[in-house]
Each structure stands twice: as C-alpha cells, then as structure tokens.
C-alpha positions in Angstrom: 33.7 69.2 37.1 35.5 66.9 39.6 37.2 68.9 42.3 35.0 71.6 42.3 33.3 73.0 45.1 30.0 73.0 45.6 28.3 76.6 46.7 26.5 76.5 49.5 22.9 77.2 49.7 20.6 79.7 51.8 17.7 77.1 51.1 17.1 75.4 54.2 17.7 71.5 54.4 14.6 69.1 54.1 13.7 68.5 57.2 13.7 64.0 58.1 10.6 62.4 59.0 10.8 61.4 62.7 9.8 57.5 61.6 13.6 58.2 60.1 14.9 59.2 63.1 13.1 56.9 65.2 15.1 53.9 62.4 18.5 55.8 63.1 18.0 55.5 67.1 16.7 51.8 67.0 19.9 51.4 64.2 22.4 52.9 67.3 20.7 51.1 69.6 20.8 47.5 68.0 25.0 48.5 67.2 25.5 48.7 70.9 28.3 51.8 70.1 29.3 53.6 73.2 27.2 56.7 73.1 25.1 59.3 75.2 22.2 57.4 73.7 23.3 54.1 74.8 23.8 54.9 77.8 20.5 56.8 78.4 18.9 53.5 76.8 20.6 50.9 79.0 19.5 53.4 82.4 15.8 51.4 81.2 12.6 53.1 80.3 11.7 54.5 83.7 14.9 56.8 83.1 13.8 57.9 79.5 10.6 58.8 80.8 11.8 60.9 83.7 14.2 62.4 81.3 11.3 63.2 78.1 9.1 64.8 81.5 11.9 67.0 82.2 12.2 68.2 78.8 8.6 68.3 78.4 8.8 70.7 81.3 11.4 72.9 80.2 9.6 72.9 76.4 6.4 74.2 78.4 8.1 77.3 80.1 9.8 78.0 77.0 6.5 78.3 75.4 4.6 80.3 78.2 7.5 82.9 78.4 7.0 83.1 74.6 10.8 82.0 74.1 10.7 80.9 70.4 14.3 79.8 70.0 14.6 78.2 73.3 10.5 76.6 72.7 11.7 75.4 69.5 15.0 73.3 70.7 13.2 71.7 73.8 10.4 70.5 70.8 13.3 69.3 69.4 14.6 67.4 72.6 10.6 66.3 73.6 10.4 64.7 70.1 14.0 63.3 70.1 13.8 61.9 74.0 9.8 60.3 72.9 11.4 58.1 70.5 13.9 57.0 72.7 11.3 56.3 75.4 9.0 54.3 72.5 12.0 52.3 71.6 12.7 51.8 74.8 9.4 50.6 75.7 9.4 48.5 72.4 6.3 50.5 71.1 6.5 50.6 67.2 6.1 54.9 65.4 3.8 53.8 63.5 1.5 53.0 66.3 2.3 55.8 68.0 1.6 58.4 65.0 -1.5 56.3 64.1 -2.8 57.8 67.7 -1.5 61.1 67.2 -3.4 60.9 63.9 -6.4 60.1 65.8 -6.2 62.4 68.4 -6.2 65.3 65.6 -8.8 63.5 63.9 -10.9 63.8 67.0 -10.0 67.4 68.3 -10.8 68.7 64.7 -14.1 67.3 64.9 -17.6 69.7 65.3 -18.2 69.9 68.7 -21.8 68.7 69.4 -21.8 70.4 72.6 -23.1 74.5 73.0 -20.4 76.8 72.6 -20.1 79.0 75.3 -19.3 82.7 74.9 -16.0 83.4 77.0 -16.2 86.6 79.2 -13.2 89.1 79.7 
C-alpha cells in the first residue's frame, strides 16, 4: 500500500473550531516568526481593532447587497481579525464564547414584552 496515492475526496474538510485557531495565532505569536500576523500584532491592539472594524464593515455590505461569496470570506476575516484583537488584548476564547453563549442564551429567550404587529 505504501506509495500509493490517495484519491481525493468531494466530502468537504471538517471545519477547526475557532478556540483551535485562536491556539495556532497565540502559537505564531509566542514564536515571534516574521509574518503578516506578527506584524499586525506588534502595530498593538488599537491597530487590530481598526483593522477587525474595517472588515466588520466590508462583511456588512457584503451581507446587505446579498453577496454570499464575498459575505462569507469577510465572516471569515471578522472571525480571523477578532481573535487577533482578543489575543492582542490578552482576553482568553473561552471568555469570550462564554458571552457569546450568553448573549444567545438571552436573545432566545420569550420576550415578556407585547409583540407588536409590524405594518407594511
């Protein structure tokens, strides 16, 4: 069996959680390696905000022009350029999904307040 190829499959890969991305960046981070990354990291965390609002921005007008391709890789760089901005701000992913945990926990509540009927 050695030396033979493997075929390739259609199946799509299993996606990584992001707390394993979020390891990988902290990983590149701690090696110091000369990097895009690195570089964006050492700029400090004011710049990796600015840069996670700008992609924020673009992910938002990719959505509202109902852009799926484009609205899917700006999620991609909103997610990618938050954990920068958490490392860089030395806030820990599992404190940051804990709240996103509880914010869906809260918005999937009952309301107690009267719905009221939207008008066309």
């Amino acid at each position: 069996m050695k030396g033979r190829k493997r075929k390739k499959s259609n199946k799509r890969k299993k996606p990584k959680p992001l707390q394993v991305l979020f390891e990988r960046i902290l990983e590149h981070i701690r090696s110091g390696k000369k990097s895009r990354l690195m570089e964006e990291f050492l700029r400090g965390a004011d710049q990796c905000a600015k840069k996670l609002g700008e992609e924020v921005i673009e992910a938002v007008i990719a959505l509202m022009k109902g852009l799926k391709k484009e609205a899917t890789n700006e999620a991609g760089q909103v997610l990618y350029h938050l954990l920068v901005g958490l490392a860089a701000r030395n806030i820990q992913y599992a404190d940051a999904q804990s709240a996103a945990w509880e914010a869906f926990r809260t918005a999937s509540r009952k309301s107690q307040r009267k719905k009221y009927v939207r008008h066309k």
